[in-house]
C-alpha positions as CSV (number, residue, x, y, z in Angstrom):
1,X,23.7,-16.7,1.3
2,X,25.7,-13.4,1.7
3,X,27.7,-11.1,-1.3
4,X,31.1,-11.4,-1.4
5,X,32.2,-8.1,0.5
6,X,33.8,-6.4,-2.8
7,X,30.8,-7.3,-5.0
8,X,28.2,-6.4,-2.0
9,X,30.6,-3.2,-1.4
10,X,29.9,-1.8,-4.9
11,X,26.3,-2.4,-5.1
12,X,25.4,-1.1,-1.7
13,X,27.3,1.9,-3.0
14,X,25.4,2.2,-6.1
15,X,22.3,2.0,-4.5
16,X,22.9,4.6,-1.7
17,X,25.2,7.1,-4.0
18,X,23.9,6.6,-7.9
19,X,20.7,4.8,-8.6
20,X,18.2,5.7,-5.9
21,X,15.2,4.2,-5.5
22,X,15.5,2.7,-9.0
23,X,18.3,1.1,-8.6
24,X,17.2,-0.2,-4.8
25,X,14.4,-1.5,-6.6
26,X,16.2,-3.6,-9.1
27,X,17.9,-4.7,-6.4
28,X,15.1,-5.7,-4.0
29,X,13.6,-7.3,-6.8
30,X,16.1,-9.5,-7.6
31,X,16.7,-11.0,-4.3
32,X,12.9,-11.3,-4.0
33,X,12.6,-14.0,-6.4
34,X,16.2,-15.4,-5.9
35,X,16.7,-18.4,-2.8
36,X,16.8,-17.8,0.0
37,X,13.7,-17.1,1.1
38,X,13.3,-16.2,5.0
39,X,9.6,-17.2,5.1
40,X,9.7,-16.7,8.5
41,X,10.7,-13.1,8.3
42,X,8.2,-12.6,6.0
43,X,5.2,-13.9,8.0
44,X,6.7,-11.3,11.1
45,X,6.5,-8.5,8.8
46,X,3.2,-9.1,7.5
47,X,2.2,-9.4,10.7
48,X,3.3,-6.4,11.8
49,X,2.9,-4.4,8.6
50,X,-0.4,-6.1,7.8
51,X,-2.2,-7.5,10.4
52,X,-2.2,-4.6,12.3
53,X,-3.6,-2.6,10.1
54,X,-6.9,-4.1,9.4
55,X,-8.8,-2.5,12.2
56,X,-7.5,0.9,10.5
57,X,-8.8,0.2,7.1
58,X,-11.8,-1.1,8.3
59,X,-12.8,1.9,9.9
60,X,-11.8,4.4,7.4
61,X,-13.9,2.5,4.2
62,X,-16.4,1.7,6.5
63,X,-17.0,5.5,7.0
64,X,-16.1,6.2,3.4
65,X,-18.7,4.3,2.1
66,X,-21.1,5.6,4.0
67,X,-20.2,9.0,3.3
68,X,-19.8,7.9,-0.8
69,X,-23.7,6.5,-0.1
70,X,-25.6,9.4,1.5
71,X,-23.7,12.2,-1.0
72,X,-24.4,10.3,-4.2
73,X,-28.1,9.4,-3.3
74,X,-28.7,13.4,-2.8
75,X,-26.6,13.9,-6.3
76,X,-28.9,11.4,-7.7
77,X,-32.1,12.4,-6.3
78,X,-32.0,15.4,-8.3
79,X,-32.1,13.5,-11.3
80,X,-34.7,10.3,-9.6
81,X,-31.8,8.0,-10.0
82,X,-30.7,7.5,-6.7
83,X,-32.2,3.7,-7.0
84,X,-28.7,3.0,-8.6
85,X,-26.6,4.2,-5.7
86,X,-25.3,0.7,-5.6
87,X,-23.5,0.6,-8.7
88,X,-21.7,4.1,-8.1
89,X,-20.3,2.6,-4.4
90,X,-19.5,-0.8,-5.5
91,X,-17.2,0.4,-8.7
92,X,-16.2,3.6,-7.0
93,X,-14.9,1.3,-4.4
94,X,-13.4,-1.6,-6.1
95,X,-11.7,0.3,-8.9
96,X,-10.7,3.5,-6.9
97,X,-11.0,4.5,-3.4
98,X,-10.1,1.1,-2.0
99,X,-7.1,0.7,-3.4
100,X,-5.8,4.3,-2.9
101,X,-7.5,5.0,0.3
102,X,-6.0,1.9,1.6
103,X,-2.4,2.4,-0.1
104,X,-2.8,6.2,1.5
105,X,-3.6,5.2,5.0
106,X,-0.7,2.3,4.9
107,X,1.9,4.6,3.4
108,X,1.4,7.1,6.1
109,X,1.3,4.4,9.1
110,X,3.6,1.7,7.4
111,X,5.6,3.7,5.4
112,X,6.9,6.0,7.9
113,X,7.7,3.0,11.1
114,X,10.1,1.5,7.9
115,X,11.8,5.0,7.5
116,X,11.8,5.5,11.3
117,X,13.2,1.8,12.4
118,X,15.7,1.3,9.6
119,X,16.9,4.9,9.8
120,X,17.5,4.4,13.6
121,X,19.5,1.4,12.1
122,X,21.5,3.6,9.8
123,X,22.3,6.5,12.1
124,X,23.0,4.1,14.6
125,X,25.5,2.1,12.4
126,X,23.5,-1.3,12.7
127,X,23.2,-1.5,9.2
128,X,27.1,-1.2,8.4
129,X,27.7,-3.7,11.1
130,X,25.6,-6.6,9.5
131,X,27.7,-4.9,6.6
132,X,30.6,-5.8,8.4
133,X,29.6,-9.2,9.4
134,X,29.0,-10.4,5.5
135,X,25.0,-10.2,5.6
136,X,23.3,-8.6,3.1
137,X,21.4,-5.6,4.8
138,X,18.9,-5.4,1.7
139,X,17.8,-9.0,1.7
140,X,17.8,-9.2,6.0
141,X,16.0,-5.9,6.0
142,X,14.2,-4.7,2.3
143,X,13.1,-7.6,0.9
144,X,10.9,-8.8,4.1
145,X,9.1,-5.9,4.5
146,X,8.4,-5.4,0.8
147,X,7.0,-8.9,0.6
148,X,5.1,-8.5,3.2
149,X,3.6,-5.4,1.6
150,X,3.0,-6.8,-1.5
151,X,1.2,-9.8,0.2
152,X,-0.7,-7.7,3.1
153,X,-2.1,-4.7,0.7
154,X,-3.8,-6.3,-1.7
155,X,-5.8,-8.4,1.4
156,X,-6.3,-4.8,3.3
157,X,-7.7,-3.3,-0.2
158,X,-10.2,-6.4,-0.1
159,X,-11.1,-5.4,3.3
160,X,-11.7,-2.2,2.7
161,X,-14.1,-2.9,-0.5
162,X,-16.2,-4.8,1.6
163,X,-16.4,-2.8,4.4
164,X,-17.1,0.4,1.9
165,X,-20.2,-1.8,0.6
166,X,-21.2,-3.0,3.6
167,X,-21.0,1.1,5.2
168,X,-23.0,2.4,2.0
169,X,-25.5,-0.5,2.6
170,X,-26.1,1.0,6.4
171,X,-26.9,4.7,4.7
172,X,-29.2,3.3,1.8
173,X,-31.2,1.4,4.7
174,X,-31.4,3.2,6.9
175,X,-31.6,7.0,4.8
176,X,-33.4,5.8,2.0
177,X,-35.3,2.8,2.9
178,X,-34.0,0.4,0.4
179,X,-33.7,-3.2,1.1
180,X,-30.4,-5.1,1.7
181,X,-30.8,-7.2,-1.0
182,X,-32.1,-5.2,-3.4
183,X,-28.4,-3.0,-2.9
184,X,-26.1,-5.6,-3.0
185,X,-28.4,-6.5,-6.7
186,X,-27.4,-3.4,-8.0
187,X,-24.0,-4.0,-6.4
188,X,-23.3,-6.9,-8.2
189,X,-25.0,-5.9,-11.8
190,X,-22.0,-3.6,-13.3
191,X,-18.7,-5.3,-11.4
192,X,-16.9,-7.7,-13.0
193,X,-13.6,-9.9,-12.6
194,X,-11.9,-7.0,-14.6
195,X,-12.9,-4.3,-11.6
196,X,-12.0,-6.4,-9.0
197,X,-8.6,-7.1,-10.5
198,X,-7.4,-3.7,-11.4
199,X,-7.7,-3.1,-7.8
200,X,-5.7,-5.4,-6.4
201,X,-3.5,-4.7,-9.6
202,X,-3.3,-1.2,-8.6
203,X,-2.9,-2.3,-5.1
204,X,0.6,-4.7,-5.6
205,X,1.8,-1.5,-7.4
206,X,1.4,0.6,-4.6
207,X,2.6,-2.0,-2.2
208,X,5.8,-2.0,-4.2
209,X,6.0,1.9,-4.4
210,X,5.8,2.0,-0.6
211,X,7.9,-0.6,0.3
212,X,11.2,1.3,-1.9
213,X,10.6,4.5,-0.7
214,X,10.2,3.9,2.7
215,X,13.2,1.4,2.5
216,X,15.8,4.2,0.6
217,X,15.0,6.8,2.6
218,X,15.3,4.7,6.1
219,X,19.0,3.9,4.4
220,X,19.7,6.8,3.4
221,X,18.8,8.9,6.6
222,X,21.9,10.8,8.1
223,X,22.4,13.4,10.7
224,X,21.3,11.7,13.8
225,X,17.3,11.5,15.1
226,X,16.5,14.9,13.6
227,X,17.6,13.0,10.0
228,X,15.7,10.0,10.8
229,X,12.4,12.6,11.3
230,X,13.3,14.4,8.2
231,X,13.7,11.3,6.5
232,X,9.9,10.1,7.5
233,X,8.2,13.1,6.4
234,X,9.9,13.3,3.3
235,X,8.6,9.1,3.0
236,X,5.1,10.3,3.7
237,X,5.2,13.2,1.4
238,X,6.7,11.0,-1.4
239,X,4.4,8.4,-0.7
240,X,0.8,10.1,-1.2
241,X,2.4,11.8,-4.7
242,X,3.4,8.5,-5.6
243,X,-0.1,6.9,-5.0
244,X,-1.8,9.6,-6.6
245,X,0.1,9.4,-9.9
246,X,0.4,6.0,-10.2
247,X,-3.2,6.0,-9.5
248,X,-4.1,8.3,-12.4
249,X,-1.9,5.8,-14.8
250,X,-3.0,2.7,-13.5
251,X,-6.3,3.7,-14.6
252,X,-5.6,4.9,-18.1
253,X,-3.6,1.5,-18.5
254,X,-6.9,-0.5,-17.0
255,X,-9.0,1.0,-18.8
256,X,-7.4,0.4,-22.1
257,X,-7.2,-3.2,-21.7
């Protein structure tokens, strides 16, 4: 179901002249829970967006854990505590560097291939023909890729929480001599549902973060291919300070509960 061209006119000029990535977002949002629903498009995208960045995610908390193992058991030797080395990976992990490593690492791969395909769109006048035609550019091209986004990051911060474990595991073998079991114990004592969720709490919020920004400043790129790459920088930039700072008040707002 397309806008009426009048009504779609003015929005799409709110949303690229007045309102900015707020006002994209109220957009977005609305269309994402109002019929229809190209579930089809959706599964592409998170296929795309998601799938292919598991390998990625992997390999970065794998090594993150790892490195989060062998620097806390020195820090706790000093103090003949590194025994608990499991508890400081597992809710380091869960609560923190999953979630942002993971929103980080898809905001600079994902993030910037939205800026860079639908600013080639933009320049390109694809996006004001589908204009043209009576289809609704935000609901054909945002809300797919934010769905997919929302659904894909939270299962990529999962990923990654394992994979962190399972890497600090290796170094607490291996360096330290402790047994598997014994880690994933310790693991286990302190988390609880609460951990787990703010995580993937955290992560939908950064999913959704991503998603708009990416999305604006792909629409809003101008000036040809040198605007599409000044475009993507400025997505990546804005993406890590977004991350960051919604990290630091996610936490204060999980924590309170």
């Amino acid at each position: 179901m397309s806008l009426p061209g009048s009504l779609y006119d003015l929005t799409w000029r709110r949303v690229r002249h007045l309102g900015g990535v707020s006002l994209l977002a109220m957009e977005t949002v609305r269309r994402m829970v109002m019929p229809p629903y190209n579930a089809r498009a959706v599964v592409a995208q998170v296929e795309a967006l998601g799938v292919r960045s598991t390998n990625l995610a992997a390999i970065i908390a794998t090594f993150t854990g790892m490195v989060l193992a062998l620097q806390t058991a020195y820090t706790l030797a000093a103090f003949g505590a590194k025994l608990y080395i499991g508890e400081v990976v597992g809710m380091s992990l869960v609560r923190e560097l999953g979630p942002v490593l993971t929103a980080l690492m898809v905001g600079g791969r994902v993030g910037a291939g939205i800026t860079a395909e639908l600013g080639a769109m933009t320049v390109s006048e694809q996006v004001d023909a589908l204009r043209s035609l009576g289809a609704d550019p935000i609901r054909e091209l945002v809300v797919p890729r934010v769905w997919a986004l929302v659904l894909g990051l939270p299962l990529l911060t999962v990923l990654a929480d394992a994979t962190g474990i399972l890497g600090g595991m290796l170094i607490s073998t291996w360096e330290l001599g402790l047994d598997p079991s014994f880690y994933f114990s310790h693991v286990l004592r302190l988390m609880g549902y609460g951990d787990f969720l703010s995580g993937l709490g955290k992560s939908v919020c950064f999913a959704l973060a991503i998603g708009l920004i990416a999305a604006y400043n792909g629409l809003s790129a101008s000036g040809g291919a040198d605007g599409v790459g000044r475009a993507t920088t400025d997505t990546v930039v804005a993406i890590a300070i977004t991350v960051l700072g919604l990290d630091f008040f996610l936490t204060k707002l999980f924590l309170s509960l």
